[in-house]
The first five atom37 places (N, CA, C, CB, O) and aatype in JSON, in Angstrom:
{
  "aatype": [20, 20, 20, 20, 20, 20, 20, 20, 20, 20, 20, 20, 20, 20, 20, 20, 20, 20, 20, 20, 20, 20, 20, 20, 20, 20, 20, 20, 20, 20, 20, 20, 20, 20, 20, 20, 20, 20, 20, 20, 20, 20, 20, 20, 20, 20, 20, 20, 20, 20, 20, 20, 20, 20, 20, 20, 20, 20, 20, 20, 20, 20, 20, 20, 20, 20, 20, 20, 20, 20, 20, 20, 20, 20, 20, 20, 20, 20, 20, 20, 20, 20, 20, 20, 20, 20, 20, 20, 20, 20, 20, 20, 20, 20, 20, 20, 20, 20, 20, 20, 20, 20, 20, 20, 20, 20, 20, 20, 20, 20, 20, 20, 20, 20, 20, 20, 20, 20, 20, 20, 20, 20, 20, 20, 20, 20, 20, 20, 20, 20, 20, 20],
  "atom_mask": [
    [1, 1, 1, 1, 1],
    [1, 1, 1, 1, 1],
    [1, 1, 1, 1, 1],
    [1, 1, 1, 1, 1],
    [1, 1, 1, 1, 1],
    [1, 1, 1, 1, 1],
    [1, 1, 1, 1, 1],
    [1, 1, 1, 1, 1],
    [1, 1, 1, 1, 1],
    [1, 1, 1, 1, 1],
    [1, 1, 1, 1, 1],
    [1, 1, 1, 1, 1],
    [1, 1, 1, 1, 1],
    [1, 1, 1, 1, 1],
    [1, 1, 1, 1, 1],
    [1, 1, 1, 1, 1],
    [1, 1, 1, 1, 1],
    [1, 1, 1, 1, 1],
    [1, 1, 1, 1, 1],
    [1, 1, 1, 1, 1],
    [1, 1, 1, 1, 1],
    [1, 1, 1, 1, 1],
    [1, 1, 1, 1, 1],
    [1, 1, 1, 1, 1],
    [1, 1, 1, 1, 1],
    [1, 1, 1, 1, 1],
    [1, 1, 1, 1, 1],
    [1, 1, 1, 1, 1],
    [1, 1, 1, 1, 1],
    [1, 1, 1, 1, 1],
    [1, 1, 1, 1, 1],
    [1, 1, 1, 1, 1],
    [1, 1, 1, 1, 1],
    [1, 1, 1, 1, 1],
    [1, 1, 1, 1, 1],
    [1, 1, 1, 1, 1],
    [1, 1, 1, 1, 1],
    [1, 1, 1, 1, 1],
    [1, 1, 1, 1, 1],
    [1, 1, 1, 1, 1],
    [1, 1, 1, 1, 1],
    [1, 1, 1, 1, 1],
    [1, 1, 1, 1, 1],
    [1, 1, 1, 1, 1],
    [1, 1, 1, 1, 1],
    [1, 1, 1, 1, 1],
    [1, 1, 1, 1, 1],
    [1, 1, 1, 1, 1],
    [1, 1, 1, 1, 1],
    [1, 1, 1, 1, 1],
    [1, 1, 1, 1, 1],
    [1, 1, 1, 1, 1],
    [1, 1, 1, 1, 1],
    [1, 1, 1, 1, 1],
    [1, 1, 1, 1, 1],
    [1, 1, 1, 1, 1],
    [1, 1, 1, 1, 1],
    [1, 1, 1, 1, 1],
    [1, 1, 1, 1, 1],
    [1, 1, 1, 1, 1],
    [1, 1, 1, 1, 1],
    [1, 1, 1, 1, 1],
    [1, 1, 1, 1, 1],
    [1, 1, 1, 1, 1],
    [1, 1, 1, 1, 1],
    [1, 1, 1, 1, 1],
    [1, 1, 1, 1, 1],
    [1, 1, 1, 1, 1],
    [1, 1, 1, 1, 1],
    [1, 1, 1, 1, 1],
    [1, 1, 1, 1, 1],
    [1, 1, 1, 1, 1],
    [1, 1, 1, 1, 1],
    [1, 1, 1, 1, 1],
    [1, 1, 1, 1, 1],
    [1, 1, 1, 1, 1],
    [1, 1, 1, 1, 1],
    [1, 1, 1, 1, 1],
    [1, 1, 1, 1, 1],
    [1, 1, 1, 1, 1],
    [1, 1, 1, 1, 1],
    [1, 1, 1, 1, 1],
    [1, 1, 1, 1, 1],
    [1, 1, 1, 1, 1],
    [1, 1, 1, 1, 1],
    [1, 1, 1, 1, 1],
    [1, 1, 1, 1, 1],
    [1, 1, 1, 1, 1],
    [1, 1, 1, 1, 1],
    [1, 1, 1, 1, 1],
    [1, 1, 1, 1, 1],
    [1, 1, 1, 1, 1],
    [1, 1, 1, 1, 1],
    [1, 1, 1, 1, 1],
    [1, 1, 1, 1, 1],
    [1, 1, 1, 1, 1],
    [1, 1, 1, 1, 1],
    [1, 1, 1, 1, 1],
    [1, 1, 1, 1, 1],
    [1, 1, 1, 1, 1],
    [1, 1, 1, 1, 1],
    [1, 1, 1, 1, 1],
    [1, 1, 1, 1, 1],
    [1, 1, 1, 1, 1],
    [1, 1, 1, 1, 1],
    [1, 1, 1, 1, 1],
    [1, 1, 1, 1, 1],
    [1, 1, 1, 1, 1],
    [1, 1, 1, 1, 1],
    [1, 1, 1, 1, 1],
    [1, 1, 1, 1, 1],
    [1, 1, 1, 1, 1],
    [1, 1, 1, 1, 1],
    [1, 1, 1, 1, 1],
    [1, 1, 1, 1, 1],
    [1, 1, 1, 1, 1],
    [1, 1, 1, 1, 1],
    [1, 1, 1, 1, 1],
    [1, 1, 1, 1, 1],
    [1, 1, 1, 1, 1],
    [1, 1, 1, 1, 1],
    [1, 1, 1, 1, 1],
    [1, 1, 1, 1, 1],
    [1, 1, 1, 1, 1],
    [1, 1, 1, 1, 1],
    [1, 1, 1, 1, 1],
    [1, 1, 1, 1, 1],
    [1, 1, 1, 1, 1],
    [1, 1, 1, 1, 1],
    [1, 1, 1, 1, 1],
    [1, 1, 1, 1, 1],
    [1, 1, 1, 1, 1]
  ],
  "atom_positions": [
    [[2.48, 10.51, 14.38], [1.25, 9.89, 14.8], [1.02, 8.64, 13.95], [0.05, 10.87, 14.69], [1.07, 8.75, 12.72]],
    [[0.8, 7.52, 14.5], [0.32, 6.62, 13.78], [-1.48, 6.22, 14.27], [1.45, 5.44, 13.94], [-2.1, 6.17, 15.34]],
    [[-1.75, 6.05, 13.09], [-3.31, 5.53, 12.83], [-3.51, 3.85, 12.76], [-3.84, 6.16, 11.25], [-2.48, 3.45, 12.21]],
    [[-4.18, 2.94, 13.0], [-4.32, 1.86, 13.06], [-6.03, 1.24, 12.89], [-3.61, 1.65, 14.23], [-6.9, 1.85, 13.51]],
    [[-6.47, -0.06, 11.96], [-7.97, -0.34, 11.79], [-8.4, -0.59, 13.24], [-8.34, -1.68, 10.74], [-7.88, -1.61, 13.71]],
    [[-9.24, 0.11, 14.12], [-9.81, 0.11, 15.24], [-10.86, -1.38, 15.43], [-10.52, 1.54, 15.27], [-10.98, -2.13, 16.4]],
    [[-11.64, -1.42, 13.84], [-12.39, -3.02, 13.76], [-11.59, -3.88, 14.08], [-12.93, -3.57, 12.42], [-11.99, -4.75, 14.86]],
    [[-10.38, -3.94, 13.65], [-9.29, -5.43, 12.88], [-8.65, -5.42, 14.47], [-7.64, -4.98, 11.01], [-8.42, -6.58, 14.84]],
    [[-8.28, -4.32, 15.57], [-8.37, -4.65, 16.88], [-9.06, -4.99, 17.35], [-8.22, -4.15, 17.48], [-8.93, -6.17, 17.7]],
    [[-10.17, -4.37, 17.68], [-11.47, -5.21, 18.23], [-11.56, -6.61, 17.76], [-12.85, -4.55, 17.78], [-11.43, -7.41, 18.69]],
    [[-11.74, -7.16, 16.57], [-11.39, -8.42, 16.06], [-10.72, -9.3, 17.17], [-10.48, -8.23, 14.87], [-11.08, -10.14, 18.0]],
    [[-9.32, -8.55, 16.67], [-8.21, -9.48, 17.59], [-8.34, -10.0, 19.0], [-7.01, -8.75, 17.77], [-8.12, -11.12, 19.44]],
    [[-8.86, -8.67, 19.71], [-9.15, -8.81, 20.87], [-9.84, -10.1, 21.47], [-9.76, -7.83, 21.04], [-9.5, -10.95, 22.29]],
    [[-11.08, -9.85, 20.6], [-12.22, -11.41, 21.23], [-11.72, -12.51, 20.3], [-14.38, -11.28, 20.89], [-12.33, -13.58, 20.31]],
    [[-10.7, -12.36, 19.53], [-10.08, -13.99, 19.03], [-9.42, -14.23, 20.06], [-9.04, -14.22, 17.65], [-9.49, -15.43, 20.32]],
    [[-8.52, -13.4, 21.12], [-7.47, -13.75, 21.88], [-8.6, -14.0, 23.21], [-6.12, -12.5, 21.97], [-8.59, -14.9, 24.05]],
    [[-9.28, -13.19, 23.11], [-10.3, -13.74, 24.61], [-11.07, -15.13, 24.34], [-11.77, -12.46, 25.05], [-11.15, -15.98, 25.22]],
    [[-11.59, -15.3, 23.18], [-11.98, -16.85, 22.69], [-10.64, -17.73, 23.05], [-12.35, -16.95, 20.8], [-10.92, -18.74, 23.7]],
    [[-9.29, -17.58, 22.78], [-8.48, -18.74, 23.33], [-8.25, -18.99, 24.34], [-7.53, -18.86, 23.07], [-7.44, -19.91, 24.42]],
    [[-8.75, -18.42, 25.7], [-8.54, -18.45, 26.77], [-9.33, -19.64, 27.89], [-8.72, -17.2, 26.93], [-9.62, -19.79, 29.08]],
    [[-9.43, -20.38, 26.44], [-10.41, -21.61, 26.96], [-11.54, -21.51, 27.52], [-9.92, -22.33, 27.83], [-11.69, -22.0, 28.65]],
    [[-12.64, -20.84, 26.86], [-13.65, -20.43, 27.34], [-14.13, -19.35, 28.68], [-13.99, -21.43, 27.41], [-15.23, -19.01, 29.1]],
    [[-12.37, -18.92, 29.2], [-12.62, -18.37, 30.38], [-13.27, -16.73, 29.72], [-11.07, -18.41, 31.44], [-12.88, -16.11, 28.73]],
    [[-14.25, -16.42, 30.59], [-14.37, -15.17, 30.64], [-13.1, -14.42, 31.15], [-15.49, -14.94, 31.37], [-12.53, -14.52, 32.24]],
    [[-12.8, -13.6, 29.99], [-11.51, -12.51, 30.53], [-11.72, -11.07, 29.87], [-9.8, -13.09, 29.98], [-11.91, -10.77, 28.7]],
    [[-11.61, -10.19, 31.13], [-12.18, -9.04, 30.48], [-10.91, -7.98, 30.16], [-13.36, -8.37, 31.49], [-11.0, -6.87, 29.63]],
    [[-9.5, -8.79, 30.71], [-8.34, -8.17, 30.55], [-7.45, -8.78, 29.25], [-7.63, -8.28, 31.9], [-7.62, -9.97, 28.97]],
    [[-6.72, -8.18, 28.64], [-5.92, -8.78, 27.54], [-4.5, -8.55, 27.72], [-6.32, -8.26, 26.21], [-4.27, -7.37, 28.0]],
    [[-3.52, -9.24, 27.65], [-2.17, -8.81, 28.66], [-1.68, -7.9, 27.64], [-0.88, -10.16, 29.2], [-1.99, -8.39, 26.55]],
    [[-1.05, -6.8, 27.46], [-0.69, -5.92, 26.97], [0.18, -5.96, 26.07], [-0.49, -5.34, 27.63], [0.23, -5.0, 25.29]],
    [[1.46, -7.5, 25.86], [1.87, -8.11, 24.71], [1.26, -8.3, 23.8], [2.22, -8.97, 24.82], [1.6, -7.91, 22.68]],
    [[-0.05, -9.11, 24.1], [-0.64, -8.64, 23.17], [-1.17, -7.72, 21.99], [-0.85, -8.74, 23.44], [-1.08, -7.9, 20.78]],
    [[-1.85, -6.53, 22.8], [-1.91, -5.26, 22.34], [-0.77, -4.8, 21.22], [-1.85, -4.43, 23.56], [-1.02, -4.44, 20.06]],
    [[0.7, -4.91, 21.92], [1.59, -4.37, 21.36], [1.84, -5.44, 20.15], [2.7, -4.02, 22.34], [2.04, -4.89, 19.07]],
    [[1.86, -6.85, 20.15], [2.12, -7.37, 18.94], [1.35, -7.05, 18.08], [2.2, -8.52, 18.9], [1.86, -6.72, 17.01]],
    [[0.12, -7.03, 18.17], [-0.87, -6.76, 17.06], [-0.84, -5.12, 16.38], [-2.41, -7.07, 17.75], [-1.18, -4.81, 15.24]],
    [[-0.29, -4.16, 17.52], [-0.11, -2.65, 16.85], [0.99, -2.89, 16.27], [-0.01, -1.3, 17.77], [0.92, -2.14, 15.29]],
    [[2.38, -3.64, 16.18], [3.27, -3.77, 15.08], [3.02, -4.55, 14.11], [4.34, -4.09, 15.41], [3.57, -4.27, 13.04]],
    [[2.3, -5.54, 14.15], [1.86, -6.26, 12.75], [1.01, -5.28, 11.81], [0.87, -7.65, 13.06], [1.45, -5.23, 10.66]],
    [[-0.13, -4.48, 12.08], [-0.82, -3.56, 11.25], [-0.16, -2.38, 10.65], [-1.81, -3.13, 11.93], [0.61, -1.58, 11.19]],
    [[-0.66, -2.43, 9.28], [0.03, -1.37, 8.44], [-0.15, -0.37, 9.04], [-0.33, -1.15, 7.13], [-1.09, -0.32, 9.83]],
    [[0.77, 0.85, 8.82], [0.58, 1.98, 9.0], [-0.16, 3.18, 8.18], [1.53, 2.15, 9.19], [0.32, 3.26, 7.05]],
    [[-0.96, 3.91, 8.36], [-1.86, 4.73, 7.35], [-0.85, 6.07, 6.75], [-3.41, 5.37, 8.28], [-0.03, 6.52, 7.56]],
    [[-0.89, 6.54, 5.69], [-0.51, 7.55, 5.57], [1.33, 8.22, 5.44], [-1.24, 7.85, 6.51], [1.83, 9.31, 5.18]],
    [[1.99, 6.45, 5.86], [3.55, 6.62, 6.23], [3.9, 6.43, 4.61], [4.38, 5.27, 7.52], [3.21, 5.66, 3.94]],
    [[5.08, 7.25, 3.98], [5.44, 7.1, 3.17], [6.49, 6.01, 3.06], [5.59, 8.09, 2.9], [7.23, 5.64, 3.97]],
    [[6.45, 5.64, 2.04], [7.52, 3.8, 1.72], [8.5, 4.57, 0.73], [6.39, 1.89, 0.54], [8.07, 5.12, -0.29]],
    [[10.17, 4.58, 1.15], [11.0, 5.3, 0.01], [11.16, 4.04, -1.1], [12.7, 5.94, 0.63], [11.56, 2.88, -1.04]],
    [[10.74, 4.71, -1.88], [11.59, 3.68, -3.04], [12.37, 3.13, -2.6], [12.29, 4.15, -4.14], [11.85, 2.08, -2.21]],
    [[13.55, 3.12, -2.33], [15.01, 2.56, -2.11], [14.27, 1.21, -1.2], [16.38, 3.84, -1.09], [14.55, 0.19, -1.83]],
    [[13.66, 0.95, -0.3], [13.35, -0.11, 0.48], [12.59, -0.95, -0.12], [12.84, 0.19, 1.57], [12.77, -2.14, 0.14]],
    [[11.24, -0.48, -1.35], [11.06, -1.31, -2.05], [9.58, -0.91, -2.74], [11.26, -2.52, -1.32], [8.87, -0.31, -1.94]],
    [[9.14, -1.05, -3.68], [7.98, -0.26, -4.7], [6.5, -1.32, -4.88], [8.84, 0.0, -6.58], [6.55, -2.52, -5.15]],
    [[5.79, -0.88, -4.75], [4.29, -1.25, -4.89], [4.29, -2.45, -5.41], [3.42, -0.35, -5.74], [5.03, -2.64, -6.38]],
    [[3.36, -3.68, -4.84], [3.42, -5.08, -5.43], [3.01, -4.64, -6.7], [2.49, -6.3, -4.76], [2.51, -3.59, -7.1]],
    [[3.35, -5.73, -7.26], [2.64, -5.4, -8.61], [2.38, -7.13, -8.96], [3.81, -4.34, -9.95], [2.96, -8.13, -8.54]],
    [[1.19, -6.91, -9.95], [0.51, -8.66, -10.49], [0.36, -8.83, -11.9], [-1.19, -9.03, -9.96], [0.47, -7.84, -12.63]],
    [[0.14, -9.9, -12.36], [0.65, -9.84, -13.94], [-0.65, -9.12, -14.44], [0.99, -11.54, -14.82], [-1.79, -9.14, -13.97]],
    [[-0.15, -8.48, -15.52], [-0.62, -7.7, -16.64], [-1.76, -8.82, -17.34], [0.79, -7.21, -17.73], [-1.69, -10.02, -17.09]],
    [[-2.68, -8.3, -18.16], [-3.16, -8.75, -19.13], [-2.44, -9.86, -20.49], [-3.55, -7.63, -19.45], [-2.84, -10.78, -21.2]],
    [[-0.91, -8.93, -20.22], [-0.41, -9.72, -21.88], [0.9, -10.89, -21.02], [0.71, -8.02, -23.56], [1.67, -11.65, -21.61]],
    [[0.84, -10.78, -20.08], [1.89, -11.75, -18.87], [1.64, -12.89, -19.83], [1.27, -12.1, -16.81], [2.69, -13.22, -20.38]],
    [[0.36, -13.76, -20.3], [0.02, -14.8, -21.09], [1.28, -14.91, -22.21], [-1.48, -14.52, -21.73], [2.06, -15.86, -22.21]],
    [[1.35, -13.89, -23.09], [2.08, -13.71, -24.05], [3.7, -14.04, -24.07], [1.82, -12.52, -24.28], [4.26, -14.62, -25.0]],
    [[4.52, -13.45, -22.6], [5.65, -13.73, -22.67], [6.31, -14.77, -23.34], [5.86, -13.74, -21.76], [5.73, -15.82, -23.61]],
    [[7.61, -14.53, -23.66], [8.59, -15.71, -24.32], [7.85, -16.49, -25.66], [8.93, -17.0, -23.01], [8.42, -17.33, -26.36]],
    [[6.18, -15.92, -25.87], [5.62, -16.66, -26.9], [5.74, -15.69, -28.37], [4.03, -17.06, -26.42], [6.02, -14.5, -28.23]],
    [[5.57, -16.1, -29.4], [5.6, -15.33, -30.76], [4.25, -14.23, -30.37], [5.29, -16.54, -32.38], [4.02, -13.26, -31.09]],
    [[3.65, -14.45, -29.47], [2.59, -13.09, -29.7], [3.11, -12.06, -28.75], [0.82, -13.4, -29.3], [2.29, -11.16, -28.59]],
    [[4.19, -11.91, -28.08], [4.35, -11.4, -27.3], [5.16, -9.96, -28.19], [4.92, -12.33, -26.27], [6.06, -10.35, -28.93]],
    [[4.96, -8.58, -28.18], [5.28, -7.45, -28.83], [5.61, -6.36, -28.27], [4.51, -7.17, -29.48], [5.4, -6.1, -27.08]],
    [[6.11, -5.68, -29.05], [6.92, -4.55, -28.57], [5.91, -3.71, -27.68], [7.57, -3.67, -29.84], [5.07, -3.18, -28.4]],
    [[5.8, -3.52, -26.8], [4.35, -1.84, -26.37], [4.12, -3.35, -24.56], [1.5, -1.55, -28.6], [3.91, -3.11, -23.37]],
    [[4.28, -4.5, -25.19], [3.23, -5.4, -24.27], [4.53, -5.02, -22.64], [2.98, -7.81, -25.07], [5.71, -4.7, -22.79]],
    [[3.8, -5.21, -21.24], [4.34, -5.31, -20.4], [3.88, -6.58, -19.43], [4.33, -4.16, -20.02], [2.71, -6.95, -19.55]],
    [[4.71, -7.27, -18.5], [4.08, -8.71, -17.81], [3.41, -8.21, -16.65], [5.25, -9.95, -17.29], [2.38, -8.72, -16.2]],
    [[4.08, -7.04, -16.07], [3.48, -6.49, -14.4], [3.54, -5.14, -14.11], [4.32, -7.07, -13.11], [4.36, -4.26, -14.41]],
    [[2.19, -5.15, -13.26], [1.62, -3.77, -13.36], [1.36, -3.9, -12.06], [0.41, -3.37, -14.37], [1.08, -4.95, -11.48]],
    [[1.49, -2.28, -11.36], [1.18, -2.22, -9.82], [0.14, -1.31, -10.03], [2.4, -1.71, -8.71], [-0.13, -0.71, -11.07]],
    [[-0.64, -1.23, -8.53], [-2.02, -0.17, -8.46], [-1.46, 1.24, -8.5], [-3.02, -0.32, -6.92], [-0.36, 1.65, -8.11]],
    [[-2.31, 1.78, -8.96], [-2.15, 3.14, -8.49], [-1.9, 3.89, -7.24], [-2.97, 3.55, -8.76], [-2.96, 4.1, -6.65]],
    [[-0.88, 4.35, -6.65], [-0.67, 5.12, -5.64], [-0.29, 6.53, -5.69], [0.08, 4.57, -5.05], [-0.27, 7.17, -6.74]],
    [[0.01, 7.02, -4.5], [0.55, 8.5, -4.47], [1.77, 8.48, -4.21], [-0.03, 9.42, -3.54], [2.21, 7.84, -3.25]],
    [[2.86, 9.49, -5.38], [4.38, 9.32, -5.02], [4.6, 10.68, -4.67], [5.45, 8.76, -6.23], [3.84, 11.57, -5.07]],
    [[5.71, 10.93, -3.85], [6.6, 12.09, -3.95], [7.27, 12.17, -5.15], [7.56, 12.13, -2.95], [7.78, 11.07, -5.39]],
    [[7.51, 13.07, -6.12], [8.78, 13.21, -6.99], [9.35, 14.31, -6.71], [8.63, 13.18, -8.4], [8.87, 15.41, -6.43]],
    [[10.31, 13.98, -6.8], [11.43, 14.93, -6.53], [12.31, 15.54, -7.66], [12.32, 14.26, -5.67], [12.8, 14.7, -8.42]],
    [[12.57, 16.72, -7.89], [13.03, 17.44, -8.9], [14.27, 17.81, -8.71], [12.32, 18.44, -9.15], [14.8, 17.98, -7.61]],
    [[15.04, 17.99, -10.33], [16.84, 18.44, -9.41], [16.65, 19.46, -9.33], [18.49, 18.34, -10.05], [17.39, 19.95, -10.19]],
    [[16.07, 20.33, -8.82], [16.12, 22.05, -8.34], [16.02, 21.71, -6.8], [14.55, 23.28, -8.99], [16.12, 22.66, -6.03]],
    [[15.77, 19.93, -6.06], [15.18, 19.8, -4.84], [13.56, 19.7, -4.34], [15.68, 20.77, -4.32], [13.11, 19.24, -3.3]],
    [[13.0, 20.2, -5.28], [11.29, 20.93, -5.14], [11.11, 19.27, -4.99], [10.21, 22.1, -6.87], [11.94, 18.38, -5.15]],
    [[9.94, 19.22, -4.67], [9.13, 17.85, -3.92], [7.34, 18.16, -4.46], [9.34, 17.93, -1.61], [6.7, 19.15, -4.1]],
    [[6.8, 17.09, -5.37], [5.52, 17.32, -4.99], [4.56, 15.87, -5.29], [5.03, 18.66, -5.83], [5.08, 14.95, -5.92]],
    [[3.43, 15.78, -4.9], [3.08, 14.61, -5.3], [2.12, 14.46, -6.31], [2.76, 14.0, -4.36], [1.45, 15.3, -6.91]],
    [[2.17, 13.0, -6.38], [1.47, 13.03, -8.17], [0.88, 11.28, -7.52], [3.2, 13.1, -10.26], [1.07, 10.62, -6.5]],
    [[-0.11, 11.06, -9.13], [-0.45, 9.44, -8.74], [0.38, 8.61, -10.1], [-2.56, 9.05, -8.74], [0.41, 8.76, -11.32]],
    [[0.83, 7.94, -9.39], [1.63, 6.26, -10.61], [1.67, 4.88, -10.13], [3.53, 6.3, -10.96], [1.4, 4.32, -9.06]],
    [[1.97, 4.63, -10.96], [1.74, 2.91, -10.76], [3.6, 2.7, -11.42], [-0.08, 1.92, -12.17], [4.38, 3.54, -11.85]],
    [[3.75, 1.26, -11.25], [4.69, 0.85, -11.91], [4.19, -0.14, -13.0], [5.61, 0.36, -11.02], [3.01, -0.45, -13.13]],
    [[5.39, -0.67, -13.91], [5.36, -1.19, -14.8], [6.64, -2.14, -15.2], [5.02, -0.3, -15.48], [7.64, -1.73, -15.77]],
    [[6.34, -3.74, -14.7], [7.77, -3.96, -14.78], [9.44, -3.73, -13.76], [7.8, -3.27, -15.77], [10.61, -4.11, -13.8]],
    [[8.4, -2.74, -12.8], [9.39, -2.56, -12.06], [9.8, -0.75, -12.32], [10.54, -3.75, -12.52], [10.75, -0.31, -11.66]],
    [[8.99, 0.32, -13.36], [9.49, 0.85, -13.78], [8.31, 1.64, -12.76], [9.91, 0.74, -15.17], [7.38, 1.08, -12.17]],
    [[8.7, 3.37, -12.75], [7.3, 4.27, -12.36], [6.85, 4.71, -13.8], [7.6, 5.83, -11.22], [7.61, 4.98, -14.74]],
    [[5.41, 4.74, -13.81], [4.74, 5.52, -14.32], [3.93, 6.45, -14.21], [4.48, 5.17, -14.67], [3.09, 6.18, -13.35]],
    [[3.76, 7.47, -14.71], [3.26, 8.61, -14.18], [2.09, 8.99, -15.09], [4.33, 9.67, -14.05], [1.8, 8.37, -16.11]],
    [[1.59, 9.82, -14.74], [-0.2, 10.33, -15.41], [0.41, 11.24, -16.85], [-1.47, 11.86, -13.89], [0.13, 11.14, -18.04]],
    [[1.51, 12.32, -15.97], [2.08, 13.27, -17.17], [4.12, 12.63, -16.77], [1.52, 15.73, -16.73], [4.92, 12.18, -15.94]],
    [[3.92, 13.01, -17.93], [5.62, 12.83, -17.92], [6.04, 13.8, -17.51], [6.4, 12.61, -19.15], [5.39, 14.84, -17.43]],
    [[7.43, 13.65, -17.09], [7.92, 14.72, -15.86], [9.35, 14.12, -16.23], [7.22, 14.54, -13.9], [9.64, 12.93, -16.29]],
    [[10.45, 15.62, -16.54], [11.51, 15.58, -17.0], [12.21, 15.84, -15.92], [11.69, 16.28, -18.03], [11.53, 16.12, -14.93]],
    [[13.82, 15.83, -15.75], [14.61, 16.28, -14.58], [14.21, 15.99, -13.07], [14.67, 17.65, -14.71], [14.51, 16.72, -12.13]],
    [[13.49, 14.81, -12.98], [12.65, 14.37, -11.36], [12.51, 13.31, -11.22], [11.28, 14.75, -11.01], [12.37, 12.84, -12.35]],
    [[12.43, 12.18, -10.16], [12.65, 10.98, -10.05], [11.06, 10.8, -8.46], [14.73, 10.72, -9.71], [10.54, 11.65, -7.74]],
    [[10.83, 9.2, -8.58], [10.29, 9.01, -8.08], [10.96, 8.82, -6.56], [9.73, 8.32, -8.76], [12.12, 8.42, -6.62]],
    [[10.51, 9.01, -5.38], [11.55, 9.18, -4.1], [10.63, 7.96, -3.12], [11.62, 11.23, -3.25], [11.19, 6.91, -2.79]],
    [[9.51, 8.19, -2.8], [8.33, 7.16, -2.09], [7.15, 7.36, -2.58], [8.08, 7.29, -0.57], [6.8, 8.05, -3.54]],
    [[6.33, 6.49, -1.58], [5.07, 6.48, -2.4], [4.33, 5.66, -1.26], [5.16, 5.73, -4.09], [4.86, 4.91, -0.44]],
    [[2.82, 6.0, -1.4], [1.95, 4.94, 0.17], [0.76, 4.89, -1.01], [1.33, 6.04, 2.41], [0.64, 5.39, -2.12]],
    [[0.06, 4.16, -0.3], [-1.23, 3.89, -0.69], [-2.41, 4.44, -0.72], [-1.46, 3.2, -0.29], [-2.91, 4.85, 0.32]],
    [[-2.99, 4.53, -1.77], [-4.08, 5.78, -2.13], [-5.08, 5.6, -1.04], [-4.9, 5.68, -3.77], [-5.44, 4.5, -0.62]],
    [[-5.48, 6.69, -0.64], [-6.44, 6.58, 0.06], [-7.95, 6.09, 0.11], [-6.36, 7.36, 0.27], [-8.47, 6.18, -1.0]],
    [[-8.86, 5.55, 1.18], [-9.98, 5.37, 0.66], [-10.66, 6.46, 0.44], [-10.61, 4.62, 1.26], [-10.35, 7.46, 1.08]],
    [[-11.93, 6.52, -0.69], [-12.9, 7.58, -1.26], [-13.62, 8.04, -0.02], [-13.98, 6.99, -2.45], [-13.99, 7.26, 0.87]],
    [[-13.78, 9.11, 0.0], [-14.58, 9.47, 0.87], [-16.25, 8.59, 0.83], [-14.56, 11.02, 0.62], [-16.93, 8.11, -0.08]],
    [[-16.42, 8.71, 2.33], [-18.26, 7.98, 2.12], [-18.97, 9.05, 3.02], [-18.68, 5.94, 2.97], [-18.58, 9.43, 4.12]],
    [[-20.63, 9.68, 2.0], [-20.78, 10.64, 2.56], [-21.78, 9.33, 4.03], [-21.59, 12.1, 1.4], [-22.02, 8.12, 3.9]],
    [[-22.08, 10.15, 5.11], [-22.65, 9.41, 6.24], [-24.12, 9.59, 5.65], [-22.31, 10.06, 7.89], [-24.31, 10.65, 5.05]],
    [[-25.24, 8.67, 5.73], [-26.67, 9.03, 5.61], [-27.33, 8.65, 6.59], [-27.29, 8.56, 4.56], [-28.37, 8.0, 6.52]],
    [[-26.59, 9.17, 8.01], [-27.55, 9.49, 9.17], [-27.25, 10.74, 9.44], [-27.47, 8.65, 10.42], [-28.0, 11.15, 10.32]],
    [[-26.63, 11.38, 9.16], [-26.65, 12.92, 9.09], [-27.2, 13.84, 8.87], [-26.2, 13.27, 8.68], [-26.66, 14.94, 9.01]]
  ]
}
């Protein structure tokens, strides 16, 4: 199953009915539709490592590199926090939250004999409704 932002369609929709040169159109040709459901991320799909790991943006001490203040502990790039699979050599699978560092995973607890496998994007917080 894939999930998709229902707003960020609607969006699209009346941008593509606005180019239609002012014509009122209450139909949208269905290329459409379909380009815009492959451009939007997917919710919930896991990303394997091997294809490629969480952006990451410079660090706090990124300033420092190649300069005399730059020290042992300091790192240049840091990614957000997400949710990974790790995988253990017994096979076992479970998930945890890390970020990278440099390119590296990091994890909350250290974890021996297990490797990072994929990882997606944390979810949003729940919002309680206050018309309920």
């Amino acid at each position: 199953m894939r999930l998709i932002d229902a707003d960020a369609l609607v969006n699209h929709l009346e941008e593509v009915i606005k180019k239609q040169n002012g014509k009122s159109v209450d139909l949208v040709p269905i290329g459409e539709l379909l380009t815009f459901i492959a451009r939007e991320p997917t919710i919930n799909d896991w990303i394997p490592v091997r294809e490629r790991l969480p952006e990451e943006r410079d660090s706090m001490f990124a300033k420092f590199k190649g300069t005399s203040k730059w020290k042992k502990g300091m790192f240049e790039k840091v990614s957000r926090n997400v949710i990974v699979t790790v995988k253990y050599d017994n096979g076992e699978c479970r998930t945890n939250v890390a970020h990278t560092v440099d390119g590296r995973w990091k994890l909350e607890i250290r974890i021996l004999n297990a490797e990072v496998i994929a990882w997606k994007e944390m979810p949003e917080p729940y919002k309680e409704d206050k018309n309920v």
